[in-house]
N, C-alpha and C positions, 0 to 999 in steps of 0.2 A: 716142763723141761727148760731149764736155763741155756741159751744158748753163751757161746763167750761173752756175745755184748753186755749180759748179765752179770759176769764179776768183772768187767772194765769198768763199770757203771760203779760196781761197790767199792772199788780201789782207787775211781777217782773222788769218789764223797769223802774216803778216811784219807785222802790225801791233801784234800785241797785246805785253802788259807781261806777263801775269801766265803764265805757263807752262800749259800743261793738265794734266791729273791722269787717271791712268788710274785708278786705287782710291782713294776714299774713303771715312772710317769720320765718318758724320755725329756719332757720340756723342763724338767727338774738337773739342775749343774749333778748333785749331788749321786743322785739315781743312775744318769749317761756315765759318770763318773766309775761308778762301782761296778755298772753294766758291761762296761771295757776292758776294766780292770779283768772282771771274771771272765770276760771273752778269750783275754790270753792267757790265763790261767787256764784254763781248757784247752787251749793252742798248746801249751807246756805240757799238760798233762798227758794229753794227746802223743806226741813226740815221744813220751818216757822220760820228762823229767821230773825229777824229786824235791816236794817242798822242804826248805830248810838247810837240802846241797843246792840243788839247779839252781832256786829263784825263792825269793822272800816275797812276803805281800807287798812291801813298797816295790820292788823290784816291777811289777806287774803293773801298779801304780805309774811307775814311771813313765814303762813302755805305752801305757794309753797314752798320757797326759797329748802328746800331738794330736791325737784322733778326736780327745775330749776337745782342745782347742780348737781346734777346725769348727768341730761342729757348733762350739759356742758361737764364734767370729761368724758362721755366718747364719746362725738364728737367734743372735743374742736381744731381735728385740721381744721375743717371746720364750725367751730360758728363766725360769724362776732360780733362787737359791738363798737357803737361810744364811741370816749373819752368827744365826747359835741358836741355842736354845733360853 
C-alpha cells in the first residue's frame, strides 16, 4: 500500500531539473556544487513549487553558489575540480 509520501516521491522525480546522484565525492567543487543545487531544488519542490514557473535549474544554481563558496573558502586546500574534459 502506497502511503502519500509515495506519489510525492513520484511528482518530485517528474518534476525536478537537476538529475539525482547516486555517488558523491563532497571534496569535488563540481559534486558540492550539484549537491546544493539539488538540495534546494528539493527545498522548492518541497514548498509546491513548479519547475519551469517557480524556479529554473540555474535559478537553484544560483541560490547555492554562497553555500558552495563558503564551503570552498574554507576547505579549499583539499577541494579537487576539473579545468574540463
Amino acid at each position: 500500500m502506497c502511503l502519500t509520501g509515495c506519489s510525492l516521491t513520484i511528482w518530485r522525480i517528474e518534476m525536478a531539473v537537476i538529475s539525482d546522484y547516486e555517488l558523491i565525492d563532497l571534496s569535488s567543487l563540481e559534486d558540492l556544487y550539484m549537491a546544493m543545487a539539488k538540495t534546494i531544488e528539493n527545498s522548492i519542490i518541497q514548498a509546491g513549487g513548479i519547475s519551469g514557473k517557480d524556479y529554473t535549474i540555474m535559478d537553484c544554481y544560483r541560490l547555492a553558489q554562497p553555500f558552495v563558496l563558503e564551503v570552498f573558502r574554507t576547505s579549499s586546500s583539499t577541494m579537487t575540480f576539473s579545468a574540463g574534459k
